[in-house]
ROLO-358594 format. One record per residue (C-alpha): residue in three letters; x, y, z. Coordinates in steps of 0.02 Angstrom, whole numbers, plus 32768, in hexadecimal, padded with zeros to 4 digits. Last residue first. Layout:
// ROLO-358594
alaXYZ/...
END
This chain:
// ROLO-358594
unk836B7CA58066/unk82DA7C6B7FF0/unk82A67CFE7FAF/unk83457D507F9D/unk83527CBC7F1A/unk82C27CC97EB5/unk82B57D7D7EA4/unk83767D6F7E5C/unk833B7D017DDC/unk82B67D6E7DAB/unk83377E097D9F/unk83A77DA27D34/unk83167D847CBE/unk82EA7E347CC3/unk83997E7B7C85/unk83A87DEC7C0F/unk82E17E347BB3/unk83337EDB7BDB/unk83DB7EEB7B7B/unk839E7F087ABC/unk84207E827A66/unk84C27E637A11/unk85037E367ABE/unk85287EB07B44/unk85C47E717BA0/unk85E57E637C6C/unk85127E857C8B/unk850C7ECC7D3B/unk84D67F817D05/unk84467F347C9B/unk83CA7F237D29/unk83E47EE77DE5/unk844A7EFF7E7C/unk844C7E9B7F2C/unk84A27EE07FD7/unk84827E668064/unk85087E1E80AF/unk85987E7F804A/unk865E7E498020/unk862E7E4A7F6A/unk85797EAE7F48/unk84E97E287F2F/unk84C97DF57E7B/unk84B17D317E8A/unk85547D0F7E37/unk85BC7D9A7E8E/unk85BB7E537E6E/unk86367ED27E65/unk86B17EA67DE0/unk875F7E527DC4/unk87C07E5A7E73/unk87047E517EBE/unk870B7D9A7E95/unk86B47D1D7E05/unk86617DBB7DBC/unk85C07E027DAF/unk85BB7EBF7D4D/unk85977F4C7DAD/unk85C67FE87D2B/unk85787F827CAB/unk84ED7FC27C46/unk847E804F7BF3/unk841B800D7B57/unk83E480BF7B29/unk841E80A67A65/unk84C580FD7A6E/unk8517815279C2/unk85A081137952/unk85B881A078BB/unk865B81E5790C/unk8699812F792D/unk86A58112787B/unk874881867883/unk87B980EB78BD/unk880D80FF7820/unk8802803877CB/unk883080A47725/unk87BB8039769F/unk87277FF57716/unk873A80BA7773/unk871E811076D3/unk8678808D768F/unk863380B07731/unk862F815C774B/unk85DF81797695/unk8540810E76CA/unk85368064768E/unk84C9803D75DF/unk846B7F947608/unk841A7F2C757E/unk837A7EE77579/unk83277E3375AB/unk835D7DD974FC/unk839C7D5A7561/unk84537D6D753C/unk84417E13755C/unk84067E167605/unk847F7D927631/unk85117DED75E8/unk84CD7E967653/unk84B67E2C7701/unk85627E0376E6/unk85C07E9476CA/unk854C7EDB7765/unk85857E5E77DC/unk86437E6A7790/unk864E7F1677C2/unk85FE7F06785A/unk866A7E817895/unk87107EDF7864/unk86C87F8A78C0/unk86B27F41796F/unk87607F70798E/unk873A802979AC/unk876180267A62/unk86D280A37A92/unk86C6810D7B1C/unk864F814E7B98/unk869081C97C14/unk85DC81D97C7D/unk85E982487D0F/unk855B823B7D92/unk854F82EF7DFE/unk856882CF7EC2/unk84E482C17F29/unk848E83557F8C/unk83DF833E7F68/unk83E583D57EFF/unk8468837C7E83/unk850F839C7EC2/unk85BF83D47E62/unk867683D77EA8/unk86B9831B7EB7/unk864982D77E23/unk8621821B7E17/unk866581997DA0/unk861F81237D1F/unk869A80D77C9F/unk86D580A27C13/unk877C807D7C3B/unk874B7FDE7C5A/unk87407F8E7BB7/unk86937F457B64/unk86987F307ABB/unk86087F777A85/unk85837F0A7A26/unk85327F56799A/unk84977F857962/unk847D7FAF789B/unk84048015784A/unk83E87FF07780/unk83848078775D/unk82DF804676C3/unk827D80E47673/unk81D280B4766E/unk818980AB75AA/unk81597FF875CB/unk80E580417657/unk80EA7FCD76F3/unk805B7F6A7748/unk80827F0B77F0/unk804D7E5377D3/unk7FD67DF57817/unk7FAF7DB87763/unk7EF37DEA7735/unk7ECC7E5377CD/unk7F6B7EB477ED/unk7F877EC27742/unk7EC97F1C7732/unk7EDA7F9377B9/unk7F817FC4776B/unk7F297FDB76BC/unk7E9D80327724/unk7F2280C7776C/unk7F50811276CF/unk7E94813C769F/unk7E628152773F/unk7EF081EA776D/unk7E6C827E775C/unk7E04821377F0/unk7E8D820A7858/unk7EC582C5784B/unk7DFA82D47885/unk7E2B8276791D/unk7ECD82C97942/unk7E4F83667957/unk7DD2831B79C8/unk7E6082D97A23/unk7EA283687A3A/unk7DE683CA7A69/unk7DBD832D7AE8/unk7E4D83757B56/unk7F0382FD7B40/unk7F4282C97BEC/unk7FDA82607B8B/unk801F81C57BBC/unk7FB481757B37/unk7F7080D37B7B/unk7EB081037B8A/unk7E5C80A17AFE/unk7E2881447AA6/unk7EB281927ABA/unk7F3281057A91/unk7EC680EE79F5/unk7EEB81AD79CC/unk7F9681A279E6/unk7FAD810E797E/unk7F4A814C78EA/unk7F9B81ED78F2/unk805C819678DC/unk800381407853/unk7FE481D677F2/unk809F820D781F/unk80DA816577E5/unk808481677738/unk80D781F176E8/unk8161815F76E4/unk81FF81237742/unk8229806D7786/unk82CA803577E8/unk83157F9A77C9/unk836B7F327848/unk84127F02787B/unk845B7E8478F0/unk85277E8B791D/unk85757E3779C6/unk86247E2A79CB/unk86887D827993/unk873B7D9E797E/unk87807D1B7A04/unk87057CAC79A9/unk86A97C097A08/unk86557B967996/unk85B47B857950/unk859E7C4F792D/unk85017CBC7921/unk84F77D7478C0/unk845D7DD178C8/unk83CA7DFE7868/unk832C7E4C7899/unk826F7E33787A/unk81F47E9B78F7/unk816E7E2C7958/unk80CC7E7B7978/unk80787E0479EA/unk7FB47DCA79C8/unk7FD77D3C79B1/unk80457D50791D/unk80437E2178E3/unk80DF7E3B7865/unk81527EBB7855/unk81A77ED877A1/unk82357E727779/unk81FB7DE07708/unk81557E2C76AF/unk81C07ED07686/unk82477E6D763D/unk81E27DEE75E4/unk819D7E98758A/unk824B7EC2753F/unk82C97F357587/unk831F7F8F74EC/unk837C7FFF7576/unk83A47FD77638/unk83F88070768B/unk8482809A76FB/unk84E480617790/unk848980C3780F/unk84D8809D78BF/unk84A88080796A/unk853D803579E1/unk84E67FDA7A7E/unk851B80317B1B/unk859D7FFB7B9E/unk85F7802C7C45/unk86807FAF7C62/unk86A4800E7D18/unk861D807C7D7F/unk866580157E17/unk87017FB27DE2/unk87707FE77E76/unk87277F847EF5/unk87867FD27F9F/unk86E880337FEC/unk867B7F827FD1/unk86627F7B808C/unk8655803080A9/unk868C805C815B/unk871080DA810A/unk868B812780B2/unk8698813E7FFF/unk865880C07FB9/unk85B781107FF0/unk85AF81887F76/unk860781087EEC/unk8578808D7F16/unk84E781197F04/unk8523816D7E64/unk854280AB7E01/unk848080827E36/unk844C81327DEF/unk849E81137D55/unk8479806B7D2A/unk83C480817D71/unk836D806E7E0E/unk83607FC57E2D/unk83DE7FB47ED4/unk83997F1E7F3A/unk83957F397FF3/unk83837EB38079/unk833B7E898127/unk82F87F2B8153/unk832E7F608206/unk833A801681BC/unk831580B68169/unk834E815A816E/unk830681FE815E/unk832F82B3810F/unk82A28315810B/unk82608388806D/unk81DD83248042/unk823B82808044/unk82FD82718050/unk833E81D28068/unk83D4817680C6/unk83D180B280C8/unk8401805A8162/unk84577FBA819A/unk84AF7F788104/unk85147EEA8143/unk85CF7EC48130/unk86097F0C81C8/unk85867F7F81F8/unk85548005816C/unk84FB808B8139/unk84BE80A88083/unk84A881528031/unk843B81C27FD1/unk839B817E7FA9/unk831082017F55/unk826481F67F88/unk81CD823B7F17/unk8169818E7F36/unk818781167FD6/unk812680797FB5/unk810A80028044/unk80BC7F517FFD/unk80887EAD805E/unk7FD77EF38066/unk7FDA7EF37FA8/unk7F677F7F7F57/unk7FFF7FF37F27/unk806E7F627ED2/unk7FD27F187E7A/unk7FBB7FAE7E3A/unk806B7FBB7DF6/unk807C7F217DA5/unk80557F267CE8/unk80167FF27CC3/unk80B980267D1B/unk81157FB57CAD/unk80F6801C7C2C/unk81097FA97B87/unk80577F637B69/unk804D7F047AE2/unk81187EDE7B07/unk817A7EC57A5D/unk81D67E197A2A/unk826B7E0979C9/unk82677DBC7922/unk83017D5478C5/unk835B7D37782F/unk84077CEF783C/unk84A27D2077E6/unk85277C7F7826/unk85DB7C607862/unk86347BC07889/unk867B7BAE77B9/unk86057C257767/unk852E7C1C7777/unk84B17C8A7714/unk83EF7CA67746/unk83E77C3977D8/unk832A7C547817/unk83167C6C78D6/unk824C7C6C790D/unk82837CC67997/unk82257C5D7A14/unk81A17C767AA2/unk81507BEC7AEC/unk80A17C2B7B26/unk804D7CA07B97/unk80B47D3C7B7E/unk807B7DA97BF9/unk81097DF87C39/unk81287D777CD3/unk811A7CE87C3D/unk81A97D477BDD/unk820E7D517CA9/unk81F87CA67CAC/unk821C7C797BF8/unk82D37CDF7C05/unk82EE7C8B7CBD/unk831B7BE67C70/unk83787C317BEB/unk83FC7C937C61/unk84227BC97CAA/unk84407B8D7C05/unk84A87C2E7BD9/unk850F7C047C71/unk853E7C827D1E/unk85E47CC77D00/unk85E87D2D7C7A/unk86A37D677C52/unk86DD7E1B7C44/unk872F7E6A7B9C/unk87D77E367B75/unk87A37E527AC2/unk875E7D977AD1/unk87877D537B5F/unk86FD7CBF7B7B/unk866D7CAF7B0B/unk85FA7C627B61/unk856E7CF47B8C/unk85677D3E7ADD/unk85707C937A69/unk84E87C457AD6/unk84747CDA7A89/unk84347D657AF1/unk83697D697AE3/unk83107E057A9C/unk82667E637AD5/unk82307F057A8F/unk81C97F5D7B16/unk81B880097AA1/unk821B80747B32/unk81E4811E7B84/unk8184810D7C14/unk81D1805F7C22/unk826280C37C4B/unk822A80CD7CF9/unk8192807E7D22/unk815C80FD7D9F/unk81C5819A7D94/unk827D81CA7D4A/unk828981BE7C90/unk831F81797C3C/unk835F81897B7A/unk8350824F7B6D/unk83FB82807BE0/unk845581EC7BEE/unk840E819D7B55/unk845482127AD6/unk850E81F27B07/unk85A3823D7A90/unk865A81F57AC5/unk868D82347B70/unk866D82A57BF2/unk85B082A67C05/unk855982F07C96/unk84D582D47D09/unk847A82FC7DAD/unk847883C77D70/unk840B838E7CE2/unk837483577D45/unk834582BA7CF9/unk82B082AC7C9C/unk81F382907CD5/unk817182137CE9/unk80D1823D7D59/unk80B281987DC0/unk812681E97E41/unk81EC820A7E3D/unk828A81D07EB4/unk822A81237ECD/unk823C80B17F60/unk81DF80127F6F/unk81E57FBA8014/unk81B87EFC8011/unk81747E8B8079/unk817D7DD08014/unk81017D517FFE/unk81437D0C7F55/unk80CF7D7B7EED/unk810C7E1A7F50/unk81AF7DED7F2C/unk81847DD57E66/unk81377E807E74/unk81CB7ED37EBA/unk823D7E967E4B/unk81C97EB67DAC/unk81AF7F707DF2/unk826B7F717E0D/unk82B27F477D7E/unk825A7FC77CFE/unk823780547D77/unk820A80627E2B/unk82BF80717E8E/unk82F2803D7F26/unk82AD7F917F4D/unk82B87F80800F/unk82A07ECD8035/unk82497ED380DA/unk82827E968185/unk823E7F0E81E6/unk81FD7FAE8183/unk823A8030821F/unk824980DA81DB/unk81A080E081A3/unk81A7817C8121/unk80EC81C08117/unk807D81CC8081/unk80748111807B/unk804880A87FD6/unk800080008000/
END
């Protein structure tokens, strides 16, 4: 039940700080298993960005610090699509390639949670990429694949009435953490500000950092640096940060009609599923990074189908938007204009299940790449500059290593000969491209962009002398000190980081549960 009042007693609760992505699907799996829980959130149900004097960005250019998070209820769910996408066995066992960190939990073990945390979403049945191999090489192959989108991606709409209604429940809303307090190796008190007071709590039984890559990174260097901090000597806190590398490639040309009926989203029980392609190897590579691309659609169409969307979310009530009767009003009327381009999607949908693209749309190869992960990239907090809350500014100094280039390369070489040899289309690469394929500069790196998959910075590892978490996420050399969400992940895969996120999260609901 949500309380307008701090309790600063919550006996042996789990205290969950942080009510976006991870921790509303923490929380709610607690609750499920009979757990008391304490759910602290720094915003209310109103989502809203960052303040911009609790960030800044050192390094290489970073969108998603800034516009890729939203602070509130559900998190980033405020602002994501819910696309869903496993880690292959490739991504997890590969062992020292790039002299990037090792995984050290099993892929088999990973997939066990993936279908528990797709059934906790909704997803009632077996769900499976439908993998196609489109080319193969000696140990490598070009697959064809879909990923899987959320109906309802706000996970605020999923779990957090239950949350609120549940007797076993506290939820603290508009309250900021700002340190940890220790005893030996035990956290024994939380400090908060709420409403303008500055309160602690205690005598809960654990605490579960879900608050974000950056924000989680922020509160373990703040308190890493007290002398009575059990974790004050791990020097790999806000280390190995990662992104997914976004790039345009170029554009698809001559692309026949079996193109647009093979790659354009599809509807199949009632899931939209979007088509991708991604490298997948047999054998173990020291080269191998993770590559999948997609293609991006443009037509006059999109804005009239942009309108459509907004003005069924209006109607059905799952636009985040407090639009008066006269907007939507208006955006119906834009609606109406838009019939005639809207009915030949109406009528895809219903004859094939498939999402309806003009053959006159201009076609972007987009590519998402793995980044090596090194640990100079890295999350660190200021020494001069405070948010209003009084803790210390988050500095991101993201860099690249610029390796990742080679696999690429040949990723989109390839996926152009087999579009050609099938008669699919042809690709025509952008101008950066075709320079850095002859010289091998480095200067690609200037058109690589983020994709708001924040992670690492508190990756697991076998011992704190190589990371900061241990197999079943709890802090090295702490009791009770858990973390969740992509910040743990050692390497970042070919693939959006939430559907492994949640999955680890899951697993770790089991076991605090059962200590």
């Amino acid at each position: 039940m949500t309380n307008q009042t701090i309790n600063p007693i919550v006996k042996d609760s789990i205290v969950v700080v942080g009510g976006g992505t991870m921790g509303l699907f923490l929380a709610h799996e607690l609750m499920l298993r009979g757990k008391k829980v304490v759910l602290i959130e720094s915003g209310n149900e109103q989502a809203k960005s960052f303040d911009q004097d609790e960030y800044m960005n050192l390094g290489h250019a970073h969108n998603g610090i800034s516009i890729g998070r939203a602070k509130g209820i559900g998190g980033t769910t405020n602002l994501w699509g819910g696309q869903l996408t496993q880690f292959l066995p490739i991504d997890i066992e590969s062992k020292g390639n790039f002299d990037q960190p090792d995984w050290i939990i099993s892929w088999s073990e990973l997939n066990e949670y993936y279908s528990k945390a797709y059934k906790k979403l909704g997803f009632h049945e077996e769900v499976s990429d439908h993998v196609e191999k489109l080319d193969t090489w000696p140990g490598k192959t070009l697959e064809f694949f879909y990923t899987h989108w959320l109906k309802q991606p706000n996970f605020k709409n999923h779990f957090y009435k239950e949350l609120k209604d549940s007797d076993l429940v506290e939820v603290y809303e508009n309250t900021t953490v700002t340190d940890l307090n220790f005893s030996d190796k035990k956290c024994i008190s939380i400090d908060i500000t709420f409403n303008g007071q500055n309160v602690s709590i205690k005598d809960f039984d654990k605490i579960v950092l879900a608050n974000g890559t950056f924000e989680i990174c922020r509160l373990l260097l703040t308190s890493a640096n007290k002398s009575d901090c059990p974790f004050s000597d791990n020097q790999w806190i806000g280390k190995y940060y990662q992104d997914h590398l976004s790039l345009r490639m170029g554009v698809v040309q001559n692309a026949s009609k079996e193109f647009f009926k093979k790659f354009s989203n599809i509807i199949r029980n009632g899931n939209k599923l979007q088509p991708k392609l991604r490298w997948n190897l047999s054998e173990p590579d020291s080269s191998y990074i993770g590559v999948s691309g997609y293609f991006s659609f443009s037509s006059d169409v999109t804005q009239h189908l942009d309108n459509f969307k907004q003005f069924a979310k209006a109607v059905m009530g799952r636009s985040q938007d407090s639009s008066s009767i006269k907007d939507k009003a208006l955006l119906f009327v834009k609606v109406v204009k838009a019939l005639p381009q809207i009915m030949p999607l109406v009528f895809r949908y219903l004859k094939d299940n498939q999402i309806y693209v003009p053959f006159n749309s201009k076609i972007i190869l987009c590519i998402q790449a793995q980044q090596i992960s090194i640990k100079d990239s890295e999350i660190t907090i200021s020494k001069n500059e405070f948010d209003k809350n009084g803790r210390p500014k988050v500095l991101l100094n993201w860099k690249l290593d610029g390796r990742e280039f080679d696999s690429i390369k040949e990723f989109c070489h390839k996926l152009d000969n087999y579009l050609r040899t099938n008669q699919l289309g042809n690709l025509v690469f952008d101008d950066w491209f075709k320079k850095e394929s002859e010289k091998n500069s480095g200067d690609w790196l200037e058109n690589a962009g983020d994709i708001y998959h924040q992670a690492g910075g508190v990756i697991m590892s076998r011992s704190k002398d190589e990371g900061v978490l241990d197999e079943n996420l709890k802090i090295h050399d702490t009791d009770n000190i858990f973390v969740c969400g992509p910040c743990v992940l050692p390497t970042s895969s070919y693939a959006n980081t939430g559907l492994t996120a949640l999955a680890l999260t899951y697993r770790l609901a089991e076991n605090i549960s059962s200590r």
